[in-house]
NUTIFI-494858 format. One record per residue: x, y, z of N, C-alpha, C, O, CB in turn; residue in one letter; residue number from 0. Coordinates in Angstrom, 3 decimals. Glycine has a CB too. Layout:
LOVEX     n_east    n_north       n_up    ca_east   ca_north      ca_up     c_east    c_north       c_up     o_east    o_north       o_up    cb_east   cb_north      cb_up   aa     i
LOVEX          X          Y          Z          X          Y          Z          X          Y          Z          X          Y          Z          X          Y          Z    a   NUM
...
//
This chain:
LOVEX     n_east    n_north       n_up    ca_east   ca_north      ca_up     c_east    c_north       c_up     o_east    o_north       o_up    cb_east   cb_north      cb_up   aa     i
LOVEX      0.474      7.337     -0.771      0.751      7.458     -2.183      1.455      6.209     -2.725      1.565      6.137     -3.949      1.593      8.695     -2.441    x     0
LOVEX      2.120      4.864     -1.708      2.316      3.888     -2.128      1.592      3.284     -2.629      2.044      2.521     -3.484      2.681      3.426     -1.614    x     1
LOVEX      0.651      3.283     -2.478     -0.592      2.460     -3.363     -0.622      2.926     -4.722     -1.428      2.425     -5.505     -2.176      2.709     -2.778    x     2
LOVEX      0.021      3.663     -5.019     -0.117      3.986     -7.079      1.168      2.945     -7.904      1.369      2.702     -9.094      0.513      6.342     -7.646    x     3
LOVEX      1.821      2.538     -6.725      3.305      2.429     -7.673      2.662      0.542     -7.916      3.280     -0.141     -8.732      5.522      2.822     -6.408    x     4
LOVEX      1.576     -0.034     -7.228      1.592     -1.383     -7.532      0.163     -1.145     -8.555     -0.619     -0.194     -8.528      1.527     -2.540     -6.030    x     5
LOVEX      0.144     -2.248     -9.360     -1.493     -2.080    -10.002     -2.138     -3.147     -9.126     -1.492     -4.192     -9.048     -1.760     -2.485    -11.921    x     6
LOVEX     -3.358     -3.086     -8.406     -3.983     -3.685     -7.720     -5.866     -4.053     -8.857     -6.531     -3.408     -9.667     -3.862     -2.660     -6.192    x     7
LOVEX     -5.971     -5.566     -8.132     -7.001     -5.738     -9.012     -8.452     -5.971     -8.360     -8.342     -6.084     -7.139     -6.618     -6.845     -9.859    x     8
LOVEX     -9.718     -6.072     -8.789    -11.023     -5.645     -8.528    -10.968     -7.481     -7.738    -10.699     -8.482     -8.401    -12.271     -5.019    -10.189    x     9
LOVEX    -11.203     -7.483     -6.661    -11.826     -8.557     -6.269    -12.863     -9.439     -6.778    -12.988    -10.663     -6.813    -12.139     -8.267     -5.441    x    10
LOVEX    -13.495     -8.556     -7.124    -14.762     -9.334     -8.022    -14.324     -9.818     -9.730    -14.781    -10.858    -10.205    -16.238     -8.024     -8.165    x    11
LOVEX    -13.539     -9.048    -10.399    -13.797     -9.301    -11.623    -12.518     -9.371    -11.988    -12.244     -9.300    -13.185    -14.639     -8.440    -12.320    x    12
LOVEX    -11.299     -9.554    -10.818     -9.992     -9.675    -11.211     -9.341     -9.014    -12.249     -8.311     -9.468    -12.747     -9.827    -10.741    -11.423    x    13
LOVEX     -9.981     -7.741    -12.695     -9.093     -7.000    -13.831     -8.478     -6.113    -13.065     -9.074     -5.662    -12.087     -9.840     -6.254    -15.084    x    14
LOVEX     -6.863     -5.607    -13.446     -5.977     -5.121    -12.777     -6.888     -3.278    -13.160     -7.287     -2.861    -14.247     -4.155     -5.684    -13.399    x    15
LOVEX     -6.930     -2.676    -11.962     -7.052     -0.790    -12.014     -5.708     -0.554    -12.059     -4.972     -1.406    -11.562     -7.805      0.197    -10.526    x    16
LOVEX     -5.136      0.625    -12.651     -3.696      1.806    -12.396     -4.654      2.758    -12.427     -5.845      2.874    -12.714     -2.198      2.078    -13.692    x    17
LOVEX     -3.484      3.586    -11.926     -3.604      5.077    -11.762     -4.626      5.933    -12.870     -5.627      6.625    -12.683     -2.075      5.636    -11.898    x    18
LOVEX     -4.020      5.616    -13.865     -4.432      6.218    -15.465     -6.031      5.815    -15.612     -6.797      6.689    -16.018     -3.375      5.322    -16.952    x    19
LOVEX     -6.470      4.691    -15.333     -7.675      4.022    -15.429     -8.716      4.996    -14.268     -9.703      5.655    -14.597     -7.399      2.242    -15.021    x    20
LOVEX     -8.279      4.877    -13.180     -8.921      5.304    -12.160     -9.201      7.231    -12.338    -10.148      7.964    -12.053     -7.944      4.738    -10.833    x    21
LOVEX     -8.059      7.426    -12.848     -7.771      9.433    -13.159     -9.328      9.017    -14.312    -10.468      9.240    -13.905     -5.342     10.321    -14.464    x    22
LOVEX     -9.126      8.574    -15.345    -10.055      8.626    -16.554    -11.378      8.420    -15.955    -12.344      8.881    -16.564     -9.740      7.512    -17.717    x    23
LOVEX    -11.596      7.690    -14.670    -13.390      7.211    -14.371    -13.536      8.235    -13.569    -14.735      8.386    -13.331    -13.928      5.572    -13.524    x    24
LOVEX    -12.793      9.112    -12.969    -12.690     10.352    -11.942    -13.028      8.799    -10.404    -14.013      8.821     -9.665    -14.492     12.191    -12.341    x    25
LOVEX    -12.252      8.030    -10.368    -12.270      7.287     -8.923    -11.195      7.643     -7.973    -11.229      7.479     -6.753    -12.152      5.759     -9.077    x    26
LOVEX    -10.298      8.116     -8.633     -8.812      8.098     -8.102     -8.644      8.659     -7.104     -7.587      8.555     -6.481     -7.876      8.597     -8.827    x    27
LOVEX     -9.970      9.626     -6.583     -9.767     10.698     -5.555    -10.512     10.060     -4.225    -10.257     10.393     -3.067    -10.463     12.256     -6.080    x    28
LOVEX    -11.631      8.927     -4.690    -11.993      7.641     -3.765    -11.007      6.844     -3.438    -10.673      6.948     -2.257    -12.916      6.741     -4.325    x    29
LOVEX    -10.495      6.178     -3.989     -9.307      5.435     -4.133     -8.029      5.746     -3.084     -7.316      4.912     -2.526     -8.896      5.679     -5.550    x    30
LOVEX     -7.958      7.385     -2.982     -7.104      7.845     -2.466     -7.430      7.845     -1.022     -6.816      7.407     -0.049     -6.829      8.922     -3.040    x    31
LOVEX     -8.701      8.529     -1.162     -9.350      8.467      0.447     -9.771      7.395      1.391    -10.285      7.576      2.495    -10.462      9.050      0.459    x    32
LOVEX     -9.445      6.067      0.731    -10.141      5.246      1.468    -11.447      4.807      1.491    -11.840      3.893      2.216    -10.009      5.567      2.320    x    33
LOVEX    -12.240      5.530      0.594    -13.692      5.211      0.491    -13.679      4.470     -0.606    -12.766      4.235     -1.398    -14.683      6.359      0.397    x    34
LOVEX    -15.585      3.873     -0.552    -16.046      2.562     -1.117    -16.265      3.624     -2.778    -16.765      4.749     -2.809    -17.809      1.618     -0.089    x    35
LOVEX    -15.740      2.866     -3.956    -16.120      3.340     -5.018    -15.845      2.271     -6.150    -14.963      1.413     -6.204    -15.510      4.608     -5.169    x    36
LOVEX    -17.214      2.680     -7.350    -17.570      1.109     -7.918    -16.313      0.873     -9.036    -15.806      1.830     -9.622    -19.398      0.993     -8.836    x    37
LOVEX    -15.960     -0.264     -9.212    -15.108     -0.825    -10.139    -15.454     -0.482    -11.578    -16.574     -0.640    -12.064    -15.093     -2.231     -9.944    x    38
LOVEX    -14.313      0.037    -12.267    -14.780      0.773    -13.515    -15.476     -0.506    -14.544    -16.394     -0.273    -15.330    -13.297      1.657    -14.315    x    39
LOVEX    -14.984     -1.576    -14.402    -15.041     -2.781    -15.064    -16.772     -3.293    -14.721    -17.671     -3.045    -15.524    -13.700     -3.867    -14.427    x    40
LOVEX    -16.966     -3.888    -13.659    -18.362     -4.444    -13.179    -18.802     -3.845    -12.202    -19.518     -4.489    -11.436    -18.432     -5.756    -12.804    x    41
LOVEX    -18.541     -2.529    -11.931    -19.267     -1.842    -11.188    -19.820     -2.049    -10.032    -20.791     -1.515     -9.495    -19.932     -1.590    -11.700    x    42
LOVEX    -18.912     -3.111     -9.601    -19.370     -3.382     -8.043    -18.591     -2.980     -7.099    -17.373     -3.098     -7.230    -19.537     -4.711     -7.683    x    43
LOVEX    -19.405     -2.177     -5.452    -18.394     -1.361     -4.718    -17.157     -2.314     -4.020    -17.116     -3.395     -3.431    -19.227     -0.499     -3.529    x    44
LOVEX    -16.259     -1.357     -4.402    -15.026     -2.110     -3.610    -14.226     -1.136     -3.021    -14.899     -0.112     -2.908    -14.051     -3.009     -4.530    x    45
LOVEX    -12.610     -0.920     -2.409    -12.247     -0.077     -1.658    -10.708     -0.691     -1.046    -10.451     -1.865     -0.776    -13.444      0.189     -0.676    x    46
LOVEX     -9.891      0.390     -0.941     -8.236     -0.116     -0.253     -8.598      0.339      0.696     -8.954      1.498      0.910     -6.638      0.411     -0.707    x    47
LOVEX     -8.513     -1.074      1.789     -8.671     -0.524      2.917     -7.792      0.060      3.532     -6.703      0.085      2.959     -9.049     -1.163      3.561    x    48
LOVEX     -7.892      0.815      5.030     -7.117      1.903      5.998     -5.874      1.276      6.563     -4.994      1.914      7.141     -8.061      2.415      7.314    x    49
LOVEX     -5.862     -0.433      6.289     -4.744     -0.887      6.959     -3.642     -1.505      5.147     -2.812     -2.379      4.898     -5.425     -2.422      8.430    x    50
LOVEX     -4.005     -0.934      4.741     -2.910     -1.752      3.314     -2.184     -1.046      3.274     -1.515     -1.348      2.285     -3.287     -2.020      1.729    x    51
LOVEX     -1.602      0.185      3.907     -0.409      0.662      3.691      0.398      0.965      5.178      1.274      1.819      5.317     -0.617      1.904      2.778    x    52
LOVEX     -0.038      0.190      6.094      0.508      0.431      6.982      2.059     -0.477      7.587      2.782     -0.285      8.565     -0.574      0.450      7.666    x    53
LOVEX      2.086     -1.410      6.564      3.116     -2.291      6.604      4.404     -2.055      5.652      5.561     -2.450      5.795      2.521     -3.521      6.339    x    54
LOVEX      3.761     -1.212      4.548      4.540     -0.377      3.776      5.107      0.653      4.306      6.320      0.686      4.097      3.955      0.036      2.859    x    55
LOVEX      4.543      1.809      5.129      5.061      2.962      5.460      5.830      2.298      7.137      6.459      3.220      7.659      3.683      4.333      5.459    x    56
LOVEX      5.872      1.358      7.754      6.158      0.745      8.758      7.821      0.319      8.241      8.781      0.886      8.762      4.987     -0.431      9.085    x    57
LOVEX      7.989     -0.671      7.234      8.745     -1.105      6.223      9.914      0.170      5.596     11.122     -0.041      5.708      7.632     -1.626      5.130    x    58
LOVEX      9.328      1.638      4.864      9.790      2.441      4.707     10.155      3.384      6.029     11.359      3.439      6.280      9.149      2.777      3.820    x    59
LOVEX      9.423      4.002      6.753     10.474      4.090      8.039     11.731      3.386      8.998     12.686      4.018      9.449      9.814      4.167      8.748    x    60
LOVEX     11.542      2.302      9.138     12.715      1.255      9.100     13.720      1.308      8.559     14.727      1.450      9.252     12.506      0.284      8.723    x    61
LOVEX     13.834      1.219      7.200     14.592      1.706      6.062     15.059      2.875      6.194     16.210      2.858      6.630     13.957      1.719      4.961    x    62
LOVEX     14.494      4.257      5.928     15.204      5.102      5.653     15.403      5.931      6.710     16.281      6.791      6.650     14.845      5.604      4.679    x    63
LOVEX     14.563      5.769      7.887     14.923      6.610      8.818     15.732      5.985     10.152     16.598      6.542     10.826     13.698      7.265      9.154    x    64
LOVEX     15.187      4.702     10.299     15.843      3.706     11.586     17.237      3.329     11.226     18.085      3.374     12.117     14.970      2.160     11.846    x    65
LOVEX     17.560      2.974     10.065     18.648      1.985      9.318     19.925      3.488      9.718     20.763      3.547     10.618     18.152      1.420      6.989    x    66
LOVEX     19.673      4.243      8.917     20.797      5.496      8.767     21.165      5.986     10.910     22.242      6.271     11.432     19.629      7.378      7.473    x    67
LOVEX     19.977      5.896     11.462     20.386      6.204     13.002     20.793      5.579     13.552     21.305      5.948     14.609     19.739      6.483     13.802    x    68
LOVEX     20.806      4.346     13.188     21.260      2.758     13.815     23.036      2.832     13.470     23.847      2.451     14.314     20.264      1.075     12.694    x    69
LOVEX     23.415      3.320     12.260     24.684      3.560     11.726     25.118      4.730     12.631     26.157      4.673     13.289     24.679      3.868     10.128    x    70
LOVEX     24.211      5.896     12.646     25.022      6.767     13.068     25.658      7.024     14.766     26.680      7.401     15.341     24.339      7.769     12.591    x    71
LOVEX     24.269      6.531     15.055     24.650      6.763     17.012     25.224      5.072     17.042     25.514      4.823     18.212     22.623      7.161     18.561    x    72
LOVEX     25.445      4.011     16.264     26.110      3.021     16.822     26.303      2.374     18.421     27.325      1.904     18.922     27.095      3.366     16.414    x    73
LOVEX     25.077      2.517     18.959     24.637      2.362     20.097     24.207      0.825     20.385     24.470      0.299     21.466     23.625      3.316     20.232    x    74
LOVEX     23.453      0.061     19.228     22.506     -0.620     19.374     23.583     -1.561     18.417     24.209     -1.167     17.433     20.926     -0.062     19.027    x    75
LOVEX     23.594     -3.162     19.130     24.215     -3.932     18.944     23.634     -4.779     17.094     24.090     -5.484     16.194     24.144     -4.644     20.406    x    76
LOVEX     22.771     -4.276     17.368     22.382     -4.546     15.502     23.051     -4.399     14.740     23.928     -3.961     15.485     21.520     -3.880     14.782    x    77
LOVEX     23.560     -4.357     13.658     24.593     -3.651     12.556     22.784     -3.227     11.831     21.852     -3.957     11.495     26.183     -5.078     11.322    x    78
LOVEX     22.969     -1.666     11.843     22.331     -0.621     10.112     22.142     -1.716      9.214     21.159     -1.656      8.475     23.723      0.709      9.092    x    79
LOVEX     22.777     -2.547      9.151     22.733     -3.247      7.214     21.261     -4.068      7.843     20.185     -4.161      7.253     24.687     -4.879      6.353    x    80
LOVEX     21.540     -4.498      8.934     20.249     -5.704      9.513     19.077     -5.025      9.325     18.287     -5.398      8.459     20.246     -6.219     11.277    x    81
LOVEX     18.767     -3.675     10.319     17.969     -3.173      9.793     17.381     -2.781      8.507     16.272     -3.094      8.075     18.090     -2.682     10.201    x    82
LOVEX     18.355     -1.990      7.910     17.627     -1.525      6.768     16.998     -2.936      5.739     16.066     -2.904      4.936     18.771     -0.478      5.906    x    83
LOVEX     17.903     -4.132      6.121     17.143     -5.277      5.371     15.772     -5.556      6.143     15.004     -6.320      5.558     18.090     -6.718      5.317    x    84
LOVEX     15.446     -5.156      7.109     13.960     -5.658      7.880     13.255     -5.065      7.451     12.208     -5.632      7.137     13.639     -5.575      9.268    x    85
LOVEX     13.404     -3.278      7.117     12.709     -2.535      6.503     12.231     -2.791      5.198     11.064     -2.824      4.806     13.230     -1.616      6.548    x    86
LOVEX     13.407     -2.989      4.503     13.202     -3.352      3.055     12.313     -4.591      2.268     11.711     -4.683      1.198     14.445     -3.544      2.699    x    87
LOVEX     12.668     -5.739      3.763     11.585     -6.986      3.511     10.392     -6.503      3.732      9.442     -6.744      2.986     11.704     -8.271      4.421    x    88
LOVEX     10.294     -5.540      5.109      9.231     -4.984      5.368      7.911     -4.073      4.674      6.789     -3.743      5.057      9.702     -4.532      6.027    x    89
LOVEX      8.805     -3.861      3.326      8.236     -2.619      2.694      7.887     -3.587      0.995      6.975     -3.349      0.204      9.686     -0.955      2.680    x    90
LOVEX      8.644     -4.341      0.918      8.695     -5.190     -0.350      7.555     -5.989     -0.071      6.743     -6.034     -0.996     10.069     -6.074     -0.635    x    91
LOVEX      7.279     -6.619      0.929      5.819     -7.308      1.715      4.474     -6.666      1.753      3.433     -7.070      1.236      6.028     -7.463      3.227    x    92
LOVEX      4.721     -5.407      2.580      3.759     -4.765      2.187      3.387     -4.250      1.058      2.157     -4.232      1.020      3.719     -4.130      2.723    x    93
LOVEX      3.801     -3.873      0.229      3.716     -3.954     -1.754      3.068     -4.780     -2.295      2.254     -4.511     -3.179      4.947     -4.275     -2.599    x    94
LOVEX      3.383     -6.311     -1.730      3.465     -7.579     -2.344      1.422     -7.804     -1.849      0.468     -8.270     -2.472      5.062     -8.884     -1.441    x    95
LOVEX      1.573     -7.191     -0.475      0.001     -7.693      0.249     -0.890     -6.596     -0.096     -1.955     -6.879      0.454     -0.048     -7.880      2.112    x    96
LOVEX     -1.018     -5.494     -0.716     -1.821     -4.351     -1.236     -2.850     -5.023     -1.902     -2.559     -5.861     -2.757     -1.073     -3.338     -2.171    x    97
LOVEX     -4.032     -4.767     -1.622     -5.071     -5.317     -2.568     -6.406     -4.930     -2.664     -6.735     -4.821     -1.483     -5.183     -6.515     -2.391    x    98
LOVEX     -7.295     -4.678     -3.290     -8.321     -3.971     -3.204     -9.235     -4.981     -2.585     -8.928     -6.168     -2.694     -8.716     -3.347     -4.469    x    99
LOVEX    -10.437     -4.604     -1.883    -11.161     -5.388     -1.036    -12.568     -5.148     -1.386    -12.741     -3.979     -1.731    -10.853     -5.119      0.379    x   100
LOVEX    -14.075     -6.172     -1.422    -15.222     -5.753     -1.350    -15.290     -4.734     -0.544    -14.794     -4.787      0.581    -15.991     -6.601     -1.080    x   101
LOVEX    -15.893     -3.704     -0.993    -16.668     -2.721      0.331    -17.907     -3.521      1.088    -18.710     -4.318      0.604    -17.488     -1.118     -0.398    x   102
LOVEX    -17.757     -2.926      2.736    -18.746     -3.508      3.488    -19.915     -2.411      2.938    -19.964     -1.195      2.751    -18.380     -3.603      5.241    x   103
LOVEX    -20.985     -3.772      2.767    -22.686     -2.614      3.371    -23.055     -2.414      4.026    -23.293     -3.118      5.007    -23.825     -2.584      3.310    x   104
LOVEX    -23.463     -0.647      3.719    -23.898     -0.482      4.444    -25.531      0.197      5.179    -25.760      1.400      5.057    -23.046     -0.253      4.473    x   105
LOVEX    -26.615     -0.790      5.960    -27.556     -1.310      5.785    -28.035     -0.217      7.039    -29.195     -0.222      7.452    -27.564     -2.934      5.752    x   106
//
């Protein structure tokens, strides 16, 4: 569901999709799944691929779940603050690299 909070744009025709755009063409439910579906703009297939949010949710676990255990069992010579900043670069990066991609054909 990280993929709604950035607007990502059509490879081909560089116009930015949101949420609102995609709900109105009924794509949003492609979009969501990972499958190839055509650009409301030039209508050519494109698709977020299976790995664009994996640096995000990698990034957000770090953060909110590693950072707070790292504080609490104080075991691990890291200081919490280190972490949760790896996460946070981690998750701000992956945001930053989200992007919609040609769909492959398929022949």
């Amino acid at each position: 569901m990280l993929s709604l909070v950035k607007i990502v744009r059509c490879p081909y025709c560089n116009v930015p999709m949101d949420k609102a755009l995609l709900k109105r063409h009924g794509l949003l439910k492609a979009f969501l799944q990972r499958e190839a579906f055509p650009c409301p703009h030039c209508q050519k297939a494109i698709q977020l691929p299976e790995s664009a949010e994996k640096l995000t949710s990698i990034g957000l676990f770090v953060a909110v779940i590693l950072a707070p255990l790292f504080h609490y069992w104080q075991l691990v010579p890291i200081p919490a603050l280190y972490v949760f900043g790896i996460g946070l670069a981690l998750l701000l990066f992956g945001l930053w690299s989200q992007k919609l991609v040609k769909a492959p054909s398929h022949h």
